[in-house]
TORKOL-4160 file (C-alpha; in steps of 0.2 Angstrom, whole numbers, padded with zeros to 4 digits, m for minus):
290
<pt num="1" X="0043" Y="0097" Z="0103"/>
<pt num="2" X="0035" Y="0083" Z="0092"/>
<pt num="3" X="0020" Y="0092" Z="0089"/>
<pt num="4" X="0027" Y="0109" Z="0088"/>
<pt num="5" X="0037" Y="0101" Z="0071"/>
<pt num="6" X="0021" Y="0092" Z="0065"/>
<pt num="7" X="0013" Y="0111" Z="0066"/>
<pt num="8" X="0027" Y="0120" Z="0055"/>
<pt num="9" X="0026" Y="0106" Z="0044"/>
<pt num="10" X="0006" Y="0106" Z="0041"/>
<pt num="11" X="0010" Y="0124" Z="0037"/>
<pt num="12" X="0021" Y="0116" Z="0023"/>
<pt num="13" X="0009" Y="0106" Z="0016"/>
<pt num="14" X="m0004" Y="0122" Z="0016"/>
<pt num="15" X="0007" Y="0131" Z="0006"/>
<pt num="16" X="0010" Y="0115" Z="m0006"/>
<pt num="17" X="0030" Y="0116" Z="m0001"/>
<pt num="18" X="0027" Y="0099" Z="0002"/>
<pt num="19" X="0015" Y="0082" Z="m0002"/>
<pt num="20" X="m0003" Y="0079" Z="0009"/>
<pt num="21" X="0002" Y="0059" Z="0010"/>
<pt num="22" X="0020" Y="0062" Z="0018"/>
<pt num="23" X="0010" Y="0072" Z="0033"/>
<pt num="24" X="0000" Y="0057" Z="0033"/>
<pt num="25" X="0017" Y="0046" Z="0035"/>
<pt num="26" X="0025" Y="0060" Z="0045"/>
<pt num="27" X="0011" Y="0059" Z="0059"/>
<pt num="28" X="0009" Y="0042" Z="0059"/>
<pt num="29" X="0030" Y="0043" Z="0066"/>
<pt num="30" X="0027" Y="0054" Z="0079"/>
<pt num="31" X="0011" Y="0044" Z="0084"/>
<pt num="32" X="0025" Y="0029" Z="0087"/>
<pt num="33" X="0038" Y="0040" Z="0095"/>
<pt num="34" X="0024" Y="0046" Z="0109"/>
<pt num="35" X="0023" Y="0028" Z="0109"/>
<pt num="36" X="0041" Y="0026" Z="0116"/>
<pt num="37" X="0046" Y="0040" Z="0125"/>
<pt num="38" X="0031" Y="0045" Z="0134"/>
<pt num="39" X="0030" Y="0061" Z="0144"/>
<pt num="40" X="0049" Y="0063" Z="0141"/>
<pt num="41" X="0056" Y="0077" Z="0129"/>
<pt num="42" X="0062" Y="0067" Z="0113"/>
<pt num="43" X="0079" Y="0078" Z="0118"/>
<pt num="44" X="0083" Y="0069" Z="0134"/>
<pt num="45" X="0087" Y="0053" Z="0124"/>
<pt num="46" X="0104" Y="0047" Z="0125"/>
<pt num="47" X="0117" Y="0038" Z="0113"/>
<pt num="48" X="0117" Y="0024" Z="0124"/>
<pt num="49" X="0097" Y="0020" Z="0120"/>
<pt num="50" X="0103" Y="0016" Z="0102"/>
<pt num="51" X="0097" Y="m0003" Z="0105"/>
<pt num="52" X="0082" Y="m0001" Z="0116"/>
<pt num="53" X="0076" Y="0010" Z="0105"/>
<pt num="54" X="0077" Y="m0002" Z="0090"/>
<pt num="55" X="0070" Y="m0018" Z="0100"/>
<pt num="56" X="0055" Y="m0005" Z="0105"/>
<pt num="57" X="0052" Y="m0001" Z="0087"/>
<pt num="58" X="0055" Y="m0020" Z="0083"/>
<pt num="59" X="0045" Y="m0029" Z="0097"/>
<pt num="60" X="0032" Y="m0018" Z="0105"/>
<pt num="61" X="0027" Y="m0009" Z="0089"/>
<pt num="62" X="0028" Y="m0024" Z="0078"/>
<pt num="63" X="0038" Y="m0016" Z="0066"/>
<pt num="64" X="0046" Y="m0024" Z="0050"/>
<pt num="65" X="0066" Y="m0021" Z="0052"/>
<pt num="66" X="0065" Y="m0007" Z="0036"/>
<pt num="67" X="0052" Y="0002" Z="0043"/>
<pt num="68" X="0060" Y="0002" Z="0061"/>
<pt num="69" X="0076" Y="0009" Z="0050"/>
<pt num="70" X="0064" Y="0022" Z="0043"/>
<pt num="71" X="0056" Y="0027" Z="0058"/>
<pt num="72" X="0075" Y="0028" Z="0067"/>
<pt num="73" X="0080" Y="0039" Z="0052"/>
<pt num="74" X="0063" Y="0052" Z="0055"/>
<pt num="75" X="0069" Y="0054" Z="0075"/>
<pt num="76" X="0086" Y="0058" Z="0069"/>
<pt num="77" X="0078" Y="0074" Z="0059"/>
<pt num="78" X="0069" Y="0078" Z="0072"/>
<pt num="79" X="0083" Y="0077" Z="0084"/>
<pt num="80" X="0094" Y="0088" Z="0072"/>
<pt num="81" X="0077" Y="0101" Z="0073"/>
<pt num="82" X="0079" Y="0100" Z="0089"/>
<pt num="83" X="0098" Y="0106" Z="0088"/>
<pt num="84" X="0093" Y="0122" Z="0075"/>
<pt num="85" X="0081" Y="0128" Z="0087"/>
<pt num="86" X="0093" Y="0125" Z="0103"/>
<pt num="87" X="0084" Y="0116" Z="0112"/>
<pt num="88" X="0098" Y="0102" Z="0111"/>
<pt num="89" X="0114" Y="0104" Z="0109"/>
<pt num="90" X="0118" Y="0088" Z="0099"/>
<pt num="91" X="0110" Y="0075" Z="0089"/>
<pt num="92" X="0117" Y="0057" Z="0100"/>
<pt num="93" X="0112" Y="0047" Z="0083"/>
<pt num="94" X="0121" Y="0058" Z="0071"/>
<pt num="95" X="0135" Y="0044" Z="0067"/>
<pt num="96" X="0121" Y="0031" Z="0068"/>
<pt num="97" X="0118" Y="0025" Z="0050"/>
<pt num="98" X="0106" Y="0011" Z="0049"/>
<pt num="99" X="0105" Y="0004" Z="0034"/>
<pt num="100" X="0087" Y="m0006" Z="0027"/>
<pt num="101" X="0087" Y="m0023" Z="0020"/>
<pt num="102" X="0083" Y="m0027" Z="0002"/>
<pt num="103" X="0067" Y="m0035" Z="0000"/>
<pt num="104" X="0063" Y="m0049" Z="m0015"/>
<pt num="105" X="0047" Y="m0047" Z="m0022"/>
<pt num="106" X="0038" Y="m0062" Z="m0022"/>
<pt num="107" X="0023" Y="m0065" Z="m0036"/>
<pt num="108" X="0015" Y="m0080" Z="m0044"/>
<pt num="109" X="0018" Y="m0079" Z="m0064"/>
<pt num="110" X="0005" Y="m0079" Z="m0076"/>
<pt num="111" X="0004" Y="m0096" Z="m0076"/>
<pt num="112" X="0004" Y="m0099" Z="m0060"/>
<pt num="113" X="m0010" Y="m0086" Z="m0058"/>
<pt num="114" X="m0019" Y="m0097" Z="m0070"/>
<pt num="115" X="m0017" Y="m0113" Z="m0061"/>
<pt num="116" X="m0024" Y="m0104" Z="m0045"/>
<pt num="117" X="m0039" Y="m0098" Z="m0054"/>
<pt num="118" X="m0044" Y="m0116" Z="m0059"/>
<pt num="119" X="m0041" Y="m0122" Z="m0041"/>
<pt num="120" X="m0054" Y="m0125" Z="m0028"/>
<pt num="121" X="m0055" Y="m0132" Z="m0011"/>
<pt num="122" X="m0070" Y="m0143" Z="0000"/>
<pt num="123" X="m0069" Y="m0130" Z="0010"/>
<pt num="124" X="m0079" Y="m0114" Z="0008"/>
<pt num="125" X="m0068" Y="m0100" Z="0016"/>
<pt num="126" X="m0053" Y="m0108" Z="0007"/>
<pt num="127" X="m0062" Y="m0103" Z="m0007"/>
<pt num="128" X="m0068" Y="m0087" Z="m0002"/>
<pt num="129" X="m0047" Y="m0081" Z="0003"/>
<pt num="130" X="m0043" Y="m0087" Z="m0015"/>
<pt num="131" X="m0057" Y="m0074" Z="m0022"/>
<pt num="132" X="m0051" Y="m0061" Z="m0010"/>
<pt num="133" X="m0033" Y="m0064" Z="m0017"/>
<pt num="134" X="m0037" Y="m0065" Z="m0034"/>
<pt num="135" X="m0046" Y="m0046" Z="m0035"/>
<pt num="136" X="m0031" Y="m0038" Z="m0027"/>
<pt num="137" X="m0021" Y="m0049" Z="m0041"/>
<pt num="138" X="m0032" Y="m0041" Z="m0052"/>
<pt num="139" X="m0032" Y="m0025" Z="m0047"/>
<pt num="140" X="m0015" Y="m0022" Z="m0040"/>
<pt num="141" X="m0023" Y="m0016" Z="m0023"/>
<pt num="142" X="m0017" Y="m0021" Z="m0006"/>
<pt num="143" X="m0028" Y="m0030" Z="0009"/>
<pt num="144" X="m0031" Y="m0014" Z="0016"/>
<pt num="145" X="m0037" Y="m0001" Z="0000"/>
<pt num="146" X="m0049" Y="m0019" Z="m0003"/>
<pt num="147" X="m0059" Y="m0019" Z="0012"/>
<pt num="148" X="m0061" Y="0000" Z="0009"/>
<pt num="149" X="m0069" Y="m0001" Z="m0007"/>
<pt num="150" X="m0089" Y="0004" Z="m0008"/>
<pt num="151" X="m0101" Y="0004" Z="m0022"/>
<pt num="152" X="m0096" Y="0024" Z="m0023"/>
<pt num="153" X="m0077" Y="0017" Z="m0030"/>
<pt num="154" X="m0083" Y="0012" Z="m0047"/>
<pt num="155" X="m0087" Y="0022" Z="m0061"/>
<pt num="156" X="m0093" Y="0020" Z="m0079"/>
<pt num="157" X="m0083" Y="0030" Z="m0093"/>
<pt num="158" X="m0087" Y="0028" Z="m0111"/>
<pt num="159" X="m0097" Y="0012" Z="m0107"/>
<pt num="160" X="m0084" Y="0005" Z="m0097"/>
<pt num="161" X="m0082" Y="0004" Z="m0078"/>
<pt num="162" X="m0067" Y="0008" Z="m0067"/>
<pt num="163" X="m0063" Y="0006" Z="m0050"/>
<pt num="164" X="m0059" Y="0025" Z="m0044"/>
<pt num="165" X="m0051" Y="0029" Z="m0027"/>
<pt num="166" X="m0040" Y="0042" Z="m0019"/>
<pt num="167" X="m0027" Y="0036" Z="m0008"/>
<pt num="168" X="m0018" Y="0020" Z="m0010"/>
<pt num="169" X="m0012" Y="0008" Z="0008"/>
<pt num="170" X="0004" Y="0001" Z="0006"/>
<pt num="171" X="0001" Y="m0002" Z="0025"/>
<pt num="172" X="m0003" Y="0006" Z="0043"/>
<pt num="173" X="0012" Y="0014" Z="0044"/>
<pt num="174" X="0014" Y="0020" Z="0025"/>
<pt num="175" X="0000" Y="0027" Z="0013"/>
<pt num="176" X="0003" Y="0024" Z="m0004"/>
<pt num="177" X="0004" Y="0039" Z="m0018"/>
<pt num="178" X="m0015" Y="0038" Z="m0021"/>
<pt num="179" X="m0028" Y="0042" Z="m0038"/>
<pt num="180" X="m0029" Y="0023" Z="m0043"/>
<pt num="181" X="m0039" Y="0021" Z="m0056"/>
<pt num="182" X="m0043" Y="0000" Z="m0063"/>
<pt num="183" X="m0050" Y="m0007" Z="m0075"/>
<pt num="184" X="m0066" Y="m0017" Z="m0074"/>
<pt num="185" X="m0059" Y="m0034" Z="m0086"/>
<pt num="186" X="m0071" Y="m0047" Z="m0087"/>
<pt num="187" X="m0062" Y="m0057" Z="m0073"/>
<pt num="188" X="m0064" Y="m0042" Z="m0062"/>
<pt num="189" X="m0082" Y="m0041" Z="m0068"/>
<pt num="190" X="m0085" Y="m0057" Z="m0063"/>
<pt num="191" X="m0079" Y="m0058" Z="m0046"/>
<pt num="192" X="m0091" Y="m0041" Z="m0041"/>
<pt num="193" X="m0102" Y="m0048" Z="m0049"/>
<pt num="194" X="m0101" Y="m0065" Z="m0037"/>
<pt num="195" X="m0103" Y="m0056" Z="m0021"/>
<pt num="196" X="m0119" Y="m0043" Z="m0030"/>
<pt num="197" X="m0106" Y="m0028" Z="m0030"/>
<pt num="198" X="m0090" Y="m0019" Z="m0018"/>
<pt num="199" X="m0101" Y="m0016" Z="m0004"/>
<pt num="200" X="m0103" Y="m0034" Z="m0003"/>
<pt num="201" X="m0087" Y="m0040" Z="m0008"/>
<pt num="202" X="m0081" Y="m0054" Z="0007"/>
<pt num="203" X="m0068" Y="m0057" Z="0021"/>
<pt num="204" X="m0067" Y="m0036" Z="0024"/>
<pt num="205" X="m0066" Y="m0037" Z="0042"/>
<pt num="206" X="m0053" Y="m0053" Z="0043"/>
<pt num="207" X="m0035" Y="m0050" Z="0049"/>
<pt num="208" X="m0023" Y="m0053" Z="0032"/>
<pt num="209" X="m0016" Y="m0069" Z="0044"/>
<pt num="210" X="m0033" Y="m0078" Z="0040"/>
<pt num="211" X="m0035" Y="m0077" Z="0023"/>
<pt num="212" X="m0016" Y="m0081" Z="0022"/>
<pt num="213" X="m0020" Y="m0098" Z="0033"/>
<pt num="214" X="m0034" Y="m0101" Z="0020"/>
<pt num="215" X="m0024" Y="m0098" Z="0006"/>
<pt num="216" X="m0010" Y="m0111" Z="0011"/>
<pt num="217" X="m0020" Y="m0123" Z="0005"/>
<pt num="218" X="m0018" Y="m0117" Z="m0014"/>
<pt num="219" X="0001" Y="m0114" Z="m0014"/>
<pt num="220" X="0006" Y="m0134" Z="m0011"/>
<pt num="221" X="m0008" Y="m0136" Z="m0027"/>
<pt num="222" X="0000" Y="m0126" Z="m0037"/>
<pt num="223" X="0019" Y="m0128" Z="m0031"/>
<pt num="224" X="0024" Y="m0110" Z="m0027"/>
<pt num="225" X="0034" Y="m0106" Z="m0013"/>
<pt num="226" X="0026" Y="m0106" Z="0003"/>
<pt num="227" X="0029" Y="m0087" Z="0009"/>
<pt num="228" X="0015" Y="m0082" Z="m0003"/>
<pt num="229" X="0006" Y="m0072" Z="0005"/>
<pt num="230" X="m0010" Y="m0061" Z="0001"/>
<pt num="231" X="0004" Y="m0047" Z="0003"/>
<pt num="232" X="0011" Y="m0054" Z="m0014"/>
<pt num="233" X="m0007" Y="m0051" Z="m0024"/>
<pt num="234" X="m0003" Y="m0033" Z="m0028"/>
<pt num="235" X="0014" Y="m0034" Z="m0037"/>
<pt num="236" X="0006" Y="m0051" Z="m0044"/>
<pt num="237" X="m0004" Y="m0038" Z="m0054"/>
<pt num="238" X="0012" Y="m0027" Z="m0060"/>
<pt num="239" X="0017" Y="m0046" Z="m0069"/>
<pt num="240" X="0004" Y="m0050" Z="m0074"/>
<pt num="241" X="m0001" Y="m0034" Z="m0083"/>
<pt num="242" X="0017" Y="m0030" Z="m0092"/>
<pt num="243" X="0018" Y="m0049" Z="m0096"/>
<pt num="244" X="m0001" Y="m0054" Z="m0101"/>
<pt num="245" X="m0009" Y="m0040" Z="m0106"/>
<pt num="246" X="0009" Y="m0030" Z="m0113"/>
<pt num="247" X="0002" Y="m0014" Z="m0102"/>
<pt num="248" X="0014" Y="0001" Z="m0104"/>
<pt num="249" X="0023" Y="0005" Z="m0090"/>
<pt num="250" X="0013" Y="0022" Z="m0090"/>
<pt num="251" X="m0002" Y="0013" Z="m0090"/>
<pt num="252" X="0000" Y="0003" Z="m0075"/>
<pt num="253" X="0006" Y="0018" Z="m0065"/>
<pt num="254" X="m0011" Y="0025" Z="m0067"/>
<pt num="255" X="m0020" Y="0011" Z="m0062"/>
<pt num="256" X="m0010" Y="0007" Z="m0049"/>
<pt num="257" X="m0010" Y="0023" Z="m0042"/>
<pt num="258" X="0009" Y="0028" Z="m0045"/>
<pt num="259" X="0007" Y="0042" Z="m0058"/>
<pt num="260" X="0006" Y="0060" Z="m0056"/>
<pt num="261" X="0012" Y="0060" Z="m0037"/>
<pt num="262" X="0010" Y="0077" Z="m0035"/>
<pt num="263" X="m0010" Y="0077" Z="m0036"/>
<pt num="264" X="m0015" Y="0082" Z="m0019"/>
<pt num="265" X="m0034" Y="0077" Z="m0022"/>
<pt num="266" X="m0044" Y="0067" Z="m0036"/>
<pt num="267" X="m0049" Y="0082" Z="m0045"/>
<pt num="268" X="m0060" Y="0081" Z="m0062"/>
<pt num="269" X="m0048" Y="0087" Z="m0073"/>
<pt num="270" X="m0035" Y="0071" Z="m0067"/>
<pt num="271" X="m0048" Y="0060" Z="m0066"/>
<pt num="272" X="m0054" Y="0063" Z="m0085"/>
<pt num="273" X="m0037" Y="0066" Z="m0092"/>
<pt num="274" X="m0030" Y="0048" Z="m0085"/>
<pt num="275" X="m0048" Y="0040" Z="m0088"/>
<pt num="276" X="m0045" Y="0047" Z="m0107"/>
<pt num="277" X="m0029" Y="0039" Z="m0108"/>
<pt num="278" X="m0031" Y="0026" Z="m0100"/>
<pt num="279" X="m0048" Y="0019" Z="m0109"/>
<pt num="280" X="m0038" Y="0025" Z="m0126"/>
<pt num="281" X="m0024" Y="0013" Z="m0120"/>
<pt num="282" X="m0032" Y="m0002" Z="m0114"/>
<pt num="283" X="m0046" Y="0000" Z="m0131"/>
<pt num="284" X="m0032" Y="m0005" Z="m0142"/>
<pt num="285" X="m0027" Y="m0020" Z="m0129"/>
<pt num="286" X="m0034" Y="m0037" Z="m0138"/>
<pt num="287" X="m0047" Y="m0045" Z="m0129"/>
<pt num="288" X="m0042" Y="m0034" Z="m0113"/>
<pt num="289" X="m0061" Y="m0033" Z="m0108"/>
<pt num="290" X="m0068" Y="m0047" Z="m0115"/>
């Protein structure tokens, strides 16, 4: 039955009723509930798995506890399909609310980007973490859309260069809206221009609890709490762009990949429009590029 509600909401997405990156999530759910139940119809579930469902979602998938909330909400839905279509004659969740847990968003300040910057370590892949978090604070992009990036991501427009790709990673489970388009700035420049382009850029194949061992190091340096992480880059860049540069909030949800939702490919007509308004934008920006 899982597949059989994947089919008729593909057909959705053909028909453009409905987004090409919430398949992607959707898919990903029923992936993680084959996990769980197996061979076994999703509708033989009973109310009195409520909690081994949750510690399956929890420990054996790894999951963080809003997404194990999310992914109980997405089996609820398909339970209540089920129901429509009789082929249960109750939802057991349907009193079951499970609420998510508001999340802090940790950053380094401006300044504290700064100190970070000036640091270095005796060690060598100390040094090369820092680099690595230090483009994704640059960029706004997470651990996963860096190790994706290729020569074929960046661009030049108007005789400056832009980092161009499709769909954004929030993280395995959850793919983020997409059509990120960033600014080369001369610290960017820099940094590509340290590892001789994208394709070369390091630590791509390294498991995020690497580079955040390496990075320990820096946070005692430059006294920031010690749950920065390499997680943390990407809404350093969000700061540092509204507080440093002064971007317009329009302007960094293009370049971070939050405008224009909708798009369902990286079109020509987006990708001049925003390069248009963005290059207008960030022309008028004091020593943005320099």
């Amino acid at each position: 039955m899982l597949s059989e509600w994947l089919e008729n909401f593909k057909l959705k997405v053909s028909t453009g009723k409905r987004a090409k990156t919430t398949l992607i999530q959707w898919e990903d759910y029923v992936k993680k509930l084959k996990n769980y139940f197996g061979q076994r119809e999703i509708t033989s579930i009973l109310y009195s798995e409520y909690d081994k469902i949750i510690t399956h979602f929890e420990t054996v998938l790894n999951l963080h506890t809003n997404t194990s909330a999310h992914l109980f909400k997405f089996l609820k839905r398909i339970l209540e399909y089920a129901v429509s279509c009789d082929y249960a004659t109750k939802n057991p969740f349907r009193t079951i609310h499970v609420e998510t847990v508001e999340q802090k968003k940790i950053y380094l300040q401006t300044e504290e980007l700064h100190s970070l910057e000036g640091h270095t370590s005796p060690l060598k892949e100390h040094n090369i973490s820092k680099d690595v978090f230090l483009f994704c604070a640059y960029t706004g992009f997470s651990y996963s859309d860096y190790k994706n990036l290729t020569n074929k991501n960046l661009i030049t427009y108007k005789n400056r260069q832009f980092i161009v790709i499709d769909f954004r990673r929030k993280s395995p489970i959850m793919k983020r809206y997409g059509k990120s388009i960033v600014p080369v700035h001369k610290k960017l420049s820099l940094l590509i221009a340290k590892y001789n382009g994208l394709d070369n850029l390091p630590m791509k194949k390294n498991e995020n609890s690497t580079t955040n061992k390496h990075l320990k190091f820096f946070w005692g340096k430059i006294s920031v709490t010690p749950q920065m992480a390499l997680k943390n880059a990407r809404h350093t860049f969000s700061n540092y762009a509204r507080k440093y540069w002064r971007l317009h909030k329009d302007t960094i949800q293009i370049i971070t990949g939050h405008a224009n939702r909708e798009t369902k490919t990286l079109d020509m007509h987006y990708l001049d429009e925003n390069l248009e308004t963005l290059y207008a934008h960030l022309e008028n920006i004091k020593n943005f590029w320099d």
